[in-house]
Structures are given as structure tokens and as C-alpha cells.
N, CA, C and O atoms as CSV, one atom per row, in Angstrom:
chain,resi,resn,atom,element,x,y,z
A,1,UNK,N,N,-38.910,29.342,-6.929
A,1,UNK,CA,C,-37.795,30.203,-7.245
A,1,UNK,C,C,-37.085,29.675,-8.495
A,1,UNK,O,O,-36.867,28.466,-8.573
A,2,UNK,N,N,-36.653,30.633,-9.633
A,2,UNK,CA,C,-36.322,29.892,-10.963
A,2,UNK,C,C,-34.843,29.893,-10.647
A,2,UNK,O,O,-34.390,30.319,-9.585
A,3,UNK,N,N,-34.378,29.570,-11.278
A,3,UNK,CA,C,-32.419,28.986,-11.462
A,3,UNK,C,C,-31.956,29.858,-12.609
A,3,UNK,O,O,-32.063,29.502,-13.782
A,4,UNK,N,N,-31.389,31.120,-12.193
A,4,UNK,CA,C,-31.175,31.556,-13.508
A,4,UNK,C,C,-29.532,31.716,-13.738
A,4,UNK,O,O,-29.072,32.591,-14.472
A,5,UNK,N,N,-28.810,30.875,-13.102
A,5,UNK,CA,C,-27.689,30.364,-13.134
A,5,UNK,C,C,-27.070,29.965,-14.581
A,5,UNK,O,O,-25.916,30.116,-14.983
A,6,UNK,N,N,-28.289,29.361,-15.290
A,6,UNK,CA,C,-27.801,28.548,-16.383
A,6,UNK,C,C,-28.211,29.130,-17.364
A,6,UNK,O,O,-27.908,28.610,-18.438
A,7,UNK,N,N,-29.012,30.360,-17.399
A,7,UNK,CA,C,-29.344,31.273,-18.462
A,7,UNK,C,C,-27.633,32.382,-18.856
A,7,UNK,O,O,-27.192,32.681,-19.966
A,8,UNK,N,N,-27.087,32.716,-17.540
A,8,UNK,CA,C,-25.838,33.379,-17.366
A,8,UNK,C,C,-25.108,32.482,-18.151
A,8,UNK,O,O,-25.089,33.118,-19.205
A,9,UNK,N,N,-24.355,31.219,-18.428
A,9,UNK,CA,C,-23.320,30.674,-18.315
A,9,UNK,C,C,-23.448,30.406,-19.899
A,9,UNK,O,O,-22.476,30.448,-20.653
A,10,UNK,N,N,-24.982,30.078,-20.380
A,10,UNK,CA,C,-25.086,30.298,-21.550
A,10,UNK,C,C,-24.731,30.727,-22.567
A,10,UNK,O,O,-24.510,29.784,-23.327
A,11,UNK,N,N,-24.543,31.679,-23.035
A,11,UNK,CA,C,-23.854,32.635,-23.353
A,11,UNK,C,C,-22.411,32.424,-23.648
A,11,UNK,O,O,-21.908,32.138,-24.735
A,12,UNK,N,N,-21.759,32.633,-22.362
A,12,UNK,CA,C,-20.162,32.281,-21.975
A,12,UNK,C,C,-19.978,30.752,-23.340
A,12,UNK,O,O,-19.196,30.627,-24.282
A,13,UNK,N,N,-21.058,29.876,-22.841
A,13,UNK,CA,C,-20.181,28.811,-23.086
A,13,UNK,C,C,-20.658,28.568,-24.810
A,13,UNK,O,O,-20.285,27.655,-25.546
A,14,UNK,N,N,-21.570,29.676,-25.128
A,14,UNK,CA,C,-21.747,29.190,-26.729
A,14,UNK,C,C,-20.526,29.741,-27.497
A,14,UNK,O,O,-19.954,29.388,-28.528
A,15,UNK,N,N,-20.303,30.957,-26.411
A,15,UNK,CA,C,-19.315,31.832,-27.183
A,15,UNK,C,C,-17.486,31.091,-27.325
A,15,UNK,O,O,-16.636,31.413,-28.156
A,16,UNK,N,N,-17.356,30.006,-26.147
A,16,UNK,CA,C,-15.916,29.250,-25.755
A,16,UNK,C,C,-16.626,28.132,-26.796
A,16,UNK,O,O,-15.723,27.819,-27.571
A,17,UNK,N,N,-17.374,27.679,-27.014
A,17,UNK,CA,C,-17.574,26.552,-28.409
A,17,UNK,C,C,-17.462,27.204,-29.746
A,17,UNK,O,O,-16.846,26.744,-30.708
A,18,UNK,N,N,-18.038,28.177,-29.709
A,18,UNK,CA,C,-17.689,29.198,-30.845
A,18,UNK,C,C,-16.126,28.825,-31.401
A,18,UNK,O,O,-15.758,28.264,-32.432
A,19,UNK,N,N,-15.389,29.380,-30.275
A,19,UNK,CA,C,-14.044,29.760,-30.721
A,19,UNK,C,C,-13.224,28.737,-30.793
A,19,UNK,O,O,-12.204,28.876,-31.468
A,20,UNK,N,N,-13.493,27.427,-30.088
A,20,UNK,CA,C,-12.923,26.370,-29.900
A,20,UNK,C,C,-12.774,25.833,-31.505
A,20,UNK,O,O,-11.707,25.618,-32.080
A,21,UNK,N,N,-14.265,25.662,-32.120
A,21,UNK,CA,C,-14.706,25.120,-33.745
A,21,UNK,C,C,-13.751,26.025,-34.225
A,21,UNK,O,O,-12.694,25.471,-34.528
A,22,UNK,N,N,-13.774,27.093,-34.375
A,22,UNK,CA,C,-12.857,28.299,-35.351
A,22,UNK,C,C,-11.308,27.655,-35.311
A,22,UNK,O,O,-10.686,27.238,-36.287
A,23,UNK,N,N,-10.788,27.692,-33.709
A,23,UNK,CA,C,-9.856,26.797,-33.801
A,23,UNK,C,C,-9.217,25.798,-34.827
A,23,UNK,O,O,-8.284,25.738,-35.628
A,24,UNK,N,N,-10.707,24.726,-34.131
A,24,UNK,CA,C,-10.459,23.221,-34.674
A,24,UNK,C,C,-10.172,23.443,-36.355
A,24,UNK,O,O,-9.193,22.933,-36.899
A,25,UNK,N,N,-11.081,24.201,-37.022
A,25,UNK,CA,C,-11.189,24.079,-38.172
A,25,UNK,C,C,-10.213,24.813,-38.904
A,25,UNK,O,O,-9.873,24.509,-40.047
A,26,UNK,N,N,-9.683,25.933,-38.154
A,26,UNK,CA,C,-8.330,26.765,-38.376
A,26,UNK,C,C,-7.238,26.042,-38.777
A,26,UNK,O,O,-6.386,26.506,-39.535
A,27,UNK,N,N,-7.199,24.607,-38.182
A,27,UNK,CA,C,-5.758,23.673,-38.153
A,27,UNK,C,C,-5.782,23.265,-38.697
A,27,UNK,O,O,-4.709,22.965,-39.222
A,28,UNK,N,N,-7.257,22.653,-39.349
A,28,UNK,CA,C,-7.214,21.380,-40.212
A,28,UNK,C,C,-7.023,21.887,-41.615
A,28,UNK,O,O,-6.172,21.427,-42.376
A,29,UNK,N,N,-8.171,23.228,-42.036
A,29,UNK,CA,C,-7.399,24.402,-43.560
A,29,UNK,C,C,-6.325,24.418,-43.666
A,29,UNK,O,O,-5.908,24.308,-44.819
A,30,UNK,N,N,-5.293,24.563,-42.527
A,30,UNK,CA,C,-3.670,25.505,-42.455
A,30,UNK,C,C,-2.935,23.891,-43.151
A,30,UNK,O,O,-2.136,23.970,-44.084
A,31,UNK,N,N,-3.235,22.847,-42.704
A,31,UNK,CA,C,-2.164,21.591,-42.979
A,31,UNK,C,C,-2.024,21.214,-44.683
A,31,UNK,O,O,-1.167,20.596,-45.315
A,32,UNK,N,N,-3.442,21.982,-45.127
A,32,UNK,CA,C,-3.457,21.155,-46.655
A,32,UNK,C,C,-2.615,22.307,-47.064
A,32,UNK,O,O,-2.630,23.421,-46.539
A,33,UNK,N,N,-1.563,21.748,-48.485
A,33,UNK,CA,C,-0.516,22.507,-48.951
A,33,UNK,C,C,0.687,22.187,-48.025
A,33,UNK,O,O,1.773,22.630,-48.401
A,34,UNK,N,N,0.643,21.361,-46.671
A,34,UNK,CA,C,2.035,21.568,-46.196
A,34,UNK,C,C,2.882,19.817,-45.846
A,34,UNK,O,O,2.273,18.748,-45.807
A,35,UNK,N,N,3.981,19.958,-45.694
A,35,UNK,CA,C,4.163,18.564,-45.082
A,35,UNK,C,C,4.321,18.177,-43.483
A,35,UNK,O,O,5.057,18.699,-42.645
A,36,UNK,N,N,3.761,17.527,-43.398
A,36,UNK,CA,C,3.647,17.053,-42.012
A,36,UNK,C,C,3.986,15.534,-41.502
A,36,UNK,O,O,4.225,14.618,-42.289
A,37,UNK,N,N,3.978,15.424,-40.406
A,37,UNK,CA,C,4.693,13.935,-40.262
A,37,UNK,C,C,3.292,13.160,-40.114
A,37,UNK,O,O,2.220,13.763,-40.067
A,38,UNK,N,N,3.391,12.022,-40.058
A,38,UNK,CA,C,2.166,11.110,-40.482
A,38,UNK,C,C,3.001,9.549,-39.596
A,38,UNK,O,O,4.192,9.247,-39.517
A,39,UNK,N,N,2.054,9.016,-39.183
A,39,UNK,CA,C,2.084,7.525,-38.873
A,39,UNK,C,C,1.941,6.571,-39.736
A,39,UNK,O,O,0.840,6.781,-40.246
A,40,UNK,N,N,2.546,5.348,-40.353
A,40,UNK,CA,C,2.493,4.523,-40.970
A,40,UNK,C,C,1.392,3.306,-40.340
A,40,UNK,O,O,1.809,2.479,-39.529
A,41,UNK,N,N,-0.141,3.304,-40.842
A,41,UNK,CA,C,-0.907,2.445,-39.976
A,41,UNK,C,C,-0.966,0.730,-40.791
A,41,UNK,O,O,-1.082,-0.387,-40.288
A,42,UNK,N,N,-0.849,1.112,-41.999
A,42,UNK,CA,C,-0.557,-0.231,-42.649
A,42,UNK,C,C,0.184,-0.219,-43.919
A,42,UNK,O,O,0.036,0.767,-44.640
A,43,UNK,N,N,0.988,-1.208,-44.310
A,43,UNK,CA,C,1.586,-1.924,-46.011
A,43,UNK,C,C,0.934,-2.795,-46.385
A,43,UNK,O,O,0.597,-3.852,-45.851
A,44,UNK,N,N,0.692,-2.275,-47.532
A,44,UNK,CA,C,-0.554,-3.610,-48.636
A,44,UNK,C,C,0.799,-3.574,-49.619
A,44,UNK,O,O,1.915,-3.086,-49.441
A,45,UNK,N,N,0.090,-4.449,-50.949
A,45,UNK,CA,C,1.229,-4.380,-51.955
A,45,UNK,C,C,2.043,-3.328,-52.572
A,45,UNK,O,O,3.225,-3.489,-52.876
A,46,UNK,N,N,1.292,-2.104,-52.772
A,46,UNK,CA,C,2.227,-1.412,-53.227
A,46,UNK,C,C,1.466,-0.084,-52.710
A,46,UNK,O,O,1.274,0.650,-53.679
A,47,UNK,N,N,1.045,0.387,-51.702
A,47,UNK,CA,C,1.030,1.578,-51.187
A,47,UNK,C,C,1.291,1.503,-49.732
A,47,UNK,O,O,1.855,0.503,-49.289
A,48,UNK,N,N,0.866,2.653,-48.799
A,48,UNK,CA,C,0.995,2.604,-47.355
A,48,UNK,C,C,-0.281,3.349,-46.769
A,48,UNK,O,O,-0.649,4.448,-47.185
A,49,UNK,N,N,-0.761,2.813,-46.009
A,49,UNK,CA,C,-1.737,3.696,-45.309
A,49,UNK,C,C,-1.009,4.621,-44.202
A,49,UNK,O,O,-0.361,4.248,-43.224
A,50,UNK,N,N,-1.257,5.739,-44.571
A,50,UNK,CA,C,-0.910,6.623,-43.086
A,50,UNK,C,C,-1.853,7.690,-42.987
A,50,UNK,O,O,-2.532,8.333,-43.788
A,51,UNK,N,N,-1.609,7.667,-41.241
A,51,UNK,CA,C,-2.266,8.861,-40.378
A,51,UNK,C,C,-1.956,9.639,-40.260
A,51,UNK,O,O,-0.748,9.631,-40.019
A,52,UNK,N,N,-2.586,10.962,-40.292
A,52,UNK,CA,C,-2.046,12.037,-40.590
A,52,UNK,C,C,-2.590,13.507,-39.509
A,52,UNK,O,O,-2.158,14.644,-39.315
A,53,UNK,N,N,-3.893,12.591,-38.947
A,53,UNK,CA,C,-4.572,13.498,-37.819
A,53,UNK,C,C,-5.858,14.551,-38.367
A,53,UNK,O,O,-6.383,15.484,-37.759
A,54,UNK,N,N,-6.106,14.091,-39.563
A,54,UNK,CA,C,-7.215,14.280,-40.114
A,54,UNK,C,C,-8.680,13.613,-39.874
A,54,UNK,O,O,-8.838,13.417,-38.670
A,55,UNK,N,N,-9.752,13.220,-40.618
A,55,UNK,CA,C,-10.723,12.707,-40.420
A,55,UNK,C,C,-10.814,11.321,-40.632
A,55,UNK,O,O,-11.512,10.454,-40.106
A,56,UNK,N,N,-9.597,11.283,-41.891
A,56,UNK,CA,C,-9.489,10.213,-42.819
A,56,UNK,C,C,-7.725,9.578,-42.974
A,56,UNK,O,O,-6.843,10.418,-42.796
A,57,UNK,N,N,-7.449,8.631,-43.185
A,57,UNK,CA,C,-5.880,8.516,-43.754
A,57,UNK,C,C,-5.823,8.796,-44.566
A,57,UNK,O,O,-6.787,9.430,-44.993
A,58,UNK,N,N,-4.500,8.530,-45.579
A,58,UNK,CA,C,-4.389,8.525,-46.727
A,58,UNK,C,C,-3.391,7.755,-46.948
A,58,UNK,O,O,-2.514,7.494,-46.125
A,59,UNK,N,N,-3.487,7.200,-48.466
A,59,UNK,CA,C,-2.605,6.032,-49.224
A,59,UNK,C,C,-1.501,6.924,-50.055
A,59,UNK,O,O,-1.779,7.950,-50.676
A,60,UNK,N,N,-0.210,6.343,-49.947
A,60,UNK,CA,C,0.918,6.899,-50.695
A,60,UNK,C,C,1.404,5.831,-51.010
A,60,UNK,O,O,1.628,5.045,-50.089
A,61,UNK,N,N,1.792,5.355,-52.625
A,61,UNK,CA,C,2.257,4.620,-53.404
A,61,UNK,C,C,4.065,3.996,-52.575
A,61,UNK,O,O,4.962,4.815,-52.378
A,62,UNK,N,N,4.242,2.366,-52.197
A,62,UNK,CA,C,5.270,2.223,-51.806
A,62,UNK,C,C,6.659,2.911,-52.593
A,62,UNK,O,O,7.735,3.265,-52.111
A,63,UNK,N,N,6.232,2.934,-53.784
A,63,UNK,CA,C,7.444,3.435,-54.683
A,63,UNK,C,C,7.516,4.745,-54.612
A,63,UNK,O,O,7.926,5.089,-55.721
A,64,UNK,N,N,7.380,5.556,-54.047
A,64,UNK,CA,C,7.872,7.234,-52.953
A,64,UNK,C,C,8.105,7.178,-51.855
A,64,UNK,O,O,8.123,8.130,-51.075
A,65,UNK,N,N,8.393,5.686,-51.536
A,65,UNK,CA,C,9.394,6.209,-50.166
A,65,UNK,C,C,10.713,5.655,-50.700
A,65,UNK,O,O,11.659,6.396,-50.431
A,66,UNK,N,N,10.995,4.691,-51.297
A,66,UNK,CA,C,12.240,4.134,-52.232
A,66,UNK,C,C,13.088,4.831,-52.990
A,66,UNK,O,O,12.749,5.723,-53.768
A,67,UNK,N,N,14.493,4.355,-52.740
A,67,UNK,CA,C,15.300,5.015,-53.346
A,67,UNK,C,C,14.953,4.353,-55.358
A,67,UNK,O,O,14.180,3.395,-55.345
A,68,UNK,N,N,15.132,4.511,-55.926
A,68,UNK,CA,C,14.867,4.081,-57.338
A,68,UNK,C,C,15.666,2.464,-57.335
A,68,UNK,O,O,16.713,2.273,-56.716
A,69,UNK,N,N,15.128,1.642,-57.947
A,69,UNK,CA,C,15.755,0.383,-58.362
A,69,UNK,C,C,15.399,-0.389,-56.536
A,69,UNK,O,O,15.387,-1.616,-56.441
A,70,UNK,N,N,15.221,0.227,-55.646
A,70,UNK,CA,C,15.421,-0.583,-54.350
A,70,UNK,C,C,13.925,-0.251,-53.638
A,70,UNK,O,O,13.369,0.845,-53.702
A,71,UNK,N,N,13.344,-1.570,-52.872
A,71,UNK,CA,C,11.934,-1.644,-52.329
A,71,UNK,C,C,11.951,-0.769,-50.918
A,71,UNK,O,O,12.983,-0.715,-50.249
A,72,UNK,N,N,10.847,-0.148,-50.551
A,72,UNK,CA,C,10.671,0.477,-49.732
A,72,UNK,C,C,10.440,-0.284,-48.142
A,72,UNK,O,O,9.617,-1.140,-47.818
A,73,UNK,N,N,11.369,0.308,-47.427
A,73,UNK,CA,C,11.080,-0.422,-46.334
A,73,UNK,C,C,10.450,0.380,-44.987
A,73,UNK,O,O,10.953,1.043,-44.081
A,74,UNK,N,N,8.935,-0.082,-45.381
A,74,UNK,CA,C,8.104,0.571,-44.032
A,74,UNK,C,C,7.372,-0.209,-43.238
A,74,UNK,O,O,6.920,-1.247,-43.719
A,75,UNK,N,N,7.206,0.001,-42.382
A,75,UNK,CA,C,6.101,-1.401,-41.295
A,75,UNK,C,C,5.577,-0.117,-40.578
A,75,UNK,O,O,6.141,0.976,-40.535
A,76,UNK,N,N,4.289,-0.502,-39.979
A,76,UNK,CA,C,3.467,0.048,-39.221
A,76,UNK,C,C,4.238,0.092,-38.327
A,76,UNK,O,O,5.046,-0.796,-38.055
A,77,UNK,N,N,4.017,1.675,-37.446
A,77,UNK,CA,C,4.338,2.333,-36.713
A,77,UNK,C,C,5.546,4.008,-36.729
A,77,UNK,O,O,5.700,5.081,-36.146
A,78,UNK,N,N,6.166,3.089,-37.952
A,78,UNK,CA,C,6.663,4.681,-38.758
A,78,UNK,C,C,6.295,5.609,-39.032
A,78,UNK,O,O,5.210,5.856,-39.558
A,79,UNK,N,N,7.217,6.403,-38.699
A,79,UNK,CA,C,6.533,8.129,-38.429
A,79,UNK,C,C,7.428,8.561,-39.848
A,79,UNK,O,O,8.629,8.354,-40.024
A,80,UNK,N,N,6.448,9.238,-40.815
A,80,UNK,CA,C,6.626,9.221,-42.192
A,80,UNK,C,C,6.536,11.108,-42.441
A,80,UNK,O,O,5.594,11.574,-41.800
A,81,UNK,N,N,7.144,11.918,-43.042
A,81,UNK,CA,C,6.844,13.018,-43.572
A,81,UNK,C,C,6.372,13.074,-44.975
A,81,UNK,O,O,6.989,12.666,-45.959
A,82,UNK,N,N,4.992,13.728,-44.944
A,82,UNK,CA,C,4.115,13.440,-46.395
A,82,UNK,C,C,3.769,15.351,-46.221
A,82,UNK,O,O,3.672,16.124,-45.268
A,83,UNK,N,N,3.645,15.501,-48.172
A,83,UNK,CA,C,2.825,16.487,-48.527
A,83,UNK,C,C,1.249,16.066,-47.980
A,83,UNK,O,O,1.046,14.931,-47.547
A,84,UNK,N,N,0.055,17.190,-48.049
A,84,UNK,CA,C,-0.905,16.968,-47.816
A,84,UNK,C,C,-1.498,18.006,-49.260
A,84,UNK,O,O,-1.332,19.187,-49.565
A,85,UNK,N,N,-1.946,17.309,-49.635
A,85,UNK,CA,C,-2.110,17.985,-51.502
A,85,UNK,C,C,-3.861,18.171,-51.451
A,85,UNK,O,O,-4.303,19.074,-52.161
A,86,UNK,N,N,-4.846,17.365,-50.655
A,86,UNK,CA,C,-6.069,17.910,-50.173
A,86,UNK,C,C,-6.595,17.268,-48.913
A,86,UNK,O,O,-6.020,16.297,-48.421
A,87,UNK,N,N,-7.481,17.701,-48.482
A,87,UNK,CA,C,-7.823,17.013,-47.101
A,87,UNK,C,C,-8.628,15.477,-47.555
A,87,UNK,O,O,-8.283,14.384,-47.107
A,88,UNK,N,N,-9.702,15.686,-48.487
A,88,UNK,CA,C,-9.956,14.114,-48.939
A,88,UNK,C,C,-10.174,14.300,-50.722
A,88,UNK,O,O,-10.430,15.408,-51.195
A,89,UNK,N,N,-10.070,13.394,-51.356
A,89,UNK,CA,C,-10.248,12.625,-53.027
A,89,UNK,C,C,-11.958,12.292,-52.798
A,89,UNK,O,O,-12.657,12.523,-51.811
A,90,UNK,N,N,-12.186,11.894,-53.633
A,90,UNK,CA,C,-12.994,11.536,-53.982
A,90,UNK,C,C,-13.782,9.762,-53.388
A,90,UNK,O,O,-14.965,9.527,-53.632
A,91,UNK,N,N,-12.931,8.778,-52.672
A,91,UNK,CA,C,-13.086,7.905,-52.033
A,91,UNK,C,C,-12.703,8.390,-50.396
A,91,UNK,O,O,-12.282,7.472,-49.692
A,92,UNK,N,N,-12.808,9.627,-49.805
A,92,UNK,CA,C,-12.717,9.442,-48.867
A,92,UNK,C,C,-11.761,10.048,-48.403
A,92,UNK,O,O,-12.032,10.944,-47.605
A,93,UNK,N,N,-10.322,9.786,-48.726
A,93,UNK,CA,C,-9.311,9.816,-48.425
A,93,UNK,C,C,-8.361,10.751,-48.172
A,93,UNK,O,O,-8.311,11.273,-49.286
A,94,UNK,N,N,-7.586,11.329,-47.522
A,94,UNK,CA,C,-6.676,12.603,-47.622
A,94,UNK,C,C,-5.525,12.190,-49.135
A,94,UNK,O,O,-4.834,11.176,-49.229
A,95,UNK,N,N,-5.606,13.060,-49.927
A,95,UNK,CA,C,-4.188,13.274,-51.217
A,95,UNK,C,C,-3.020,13.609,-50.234
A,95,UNK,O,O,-2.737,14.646,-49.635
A,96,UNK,N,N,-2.445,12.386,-50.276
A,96,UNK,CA,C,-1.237,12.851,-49.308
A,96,UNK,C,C,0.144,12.464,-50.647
A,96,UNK,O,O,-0.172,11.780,-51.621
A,97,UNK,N,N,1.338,12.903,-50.521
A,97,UNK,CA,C,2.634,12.170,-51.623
A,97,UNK,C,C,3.374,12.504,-50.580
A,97,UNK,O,O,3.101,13.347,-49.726
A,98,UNK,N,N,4.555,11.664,-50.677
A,98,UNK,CA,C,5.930,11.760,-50.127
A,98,UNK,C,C,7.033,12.382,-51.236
A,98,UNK,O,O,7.840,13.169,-50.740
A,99,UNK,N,N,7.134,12.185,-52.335
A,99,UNK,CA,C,7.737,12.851,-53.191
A,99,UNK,C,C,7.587,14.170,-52.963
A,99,UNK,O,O,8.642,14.707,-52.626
A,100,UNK,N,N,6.430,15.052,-53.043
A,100,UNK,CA,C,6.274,16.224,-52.953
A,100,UNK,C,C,6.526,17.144,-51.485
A,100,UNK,O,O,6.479,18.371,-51.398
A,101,UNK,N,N,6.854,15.987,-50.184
A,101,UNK,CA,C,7.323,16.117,-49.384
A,101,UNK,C,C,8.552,16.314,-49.628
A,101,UNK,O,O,9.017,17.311,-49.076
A,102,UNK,N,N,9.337,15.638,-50.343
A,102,UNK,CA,C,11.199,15.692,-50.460
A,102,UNK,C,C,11.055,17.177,-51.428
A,102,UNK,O,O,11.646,18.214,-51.126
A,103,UNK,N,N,10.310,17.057,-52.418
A,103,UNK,CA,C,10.442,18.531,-53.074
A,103,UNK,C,C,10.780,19.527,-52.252
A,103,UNK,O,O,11.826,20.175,-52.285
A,104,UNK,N,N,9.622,19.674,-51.301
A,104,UNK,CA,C,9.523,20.839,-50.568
A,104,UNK,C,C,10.320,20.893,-49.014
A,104,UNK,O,O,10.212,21.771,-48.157
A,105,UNK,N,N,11.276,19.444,-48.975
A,105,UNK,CA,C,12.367,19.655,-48.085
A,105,UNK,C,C,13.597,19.996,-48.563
A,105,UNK,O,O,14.551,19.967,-47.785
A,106,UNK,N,N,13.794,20.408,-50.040
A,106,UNK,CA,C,15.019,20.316,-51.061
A,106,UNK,C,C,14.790,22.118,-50.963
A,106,UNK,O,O,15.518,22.869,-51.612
């Protein structure tokens, strides 16, 4: 006797992966162009690594989170609002700025 249980469900479930990907990939298009909040995962000398919930992080120069003349004070675990200017550069990385974040909170 064959099982044709799993020929039925088939179907169903290519079509709920279908829509799930459309989803997934729906969110990740919609973020580039906008600012979003981001995690601070590390400080090197003069940039910051943050997470952003992409594939990849991205690096933003310490001197855009600073007021002018005064050093930026971030440590891992800060929850940071950054532009997202592309999803990755050319090394990988998401184009993220914080400047262009304050632009577009002004």
C-alpha cells in the first residue's frame, strides 16, 4: 500500500517556503535607505563594528558618533541608530553611517 500522505502536503509546504523567502527577503530590500537601530559588537581605533541583523555587520567611523572636538564614547553592547546606505561594499560589509542617521532624524 503506497503513502500518499506526503505527495498531499507537498505542495502546501513548497508553497508556505515560497512565501516565507518572499518574506525574508522583503525585509532585508525594505531596511537599505533607512535607519535602524544596530548593536555595538566591537571598538577598534577609530571605527565601531555594529549589528544590524543583516548577513554581515558594518563599520562606522568613531568620529560620527562624537560631538566635534570630543571622543566618542561607545563599548560593546550599545544599541546605536545607523543609516543603512547598502546591504554590503565591496569587502563584505553592510555601508552603514550614523551621520546620515542624524540627517534623517533632523
Amino acid at each position: 500500500m503506497a503513502n500518499t500522505a506526503g505527495a498531499v502536503q507537498e505542495p502546501e509546504m513548497t508553497e508556505n517556503f515560497a512565501a516565507l523567502l518572499d518574506e525574508s527577503f522583503g525585509d532585508v530590500t525594505s531596511i537599505e535607505g533607512s535607519v535602524v537601530k544596530g548593536t555595538v559588537i566591537s571598538v577598534d581605533n577609530d571605527a565601531a563594528l555594529i549589528d544590524v541583523g543583516l548577513k554581515s555587520e558594518g563599520r562606522v567611523a568613531l568620529k560620527e558618533f562624537g560631538n566635534p572636538g570630543q571622543k566618542a564614547e561607545l563599548k560593546p553592547g550599545d544599541i546605536v541608530e545607523v543609516y543603512v546606505e547598502r546591504m554590503e561594499d565591496r569587502n563584505g560589509e553592510a555601508m552603514l553611517s550614523r551621520e546620515k542617521a542624524r540627517r534623517e532624524e533632523a
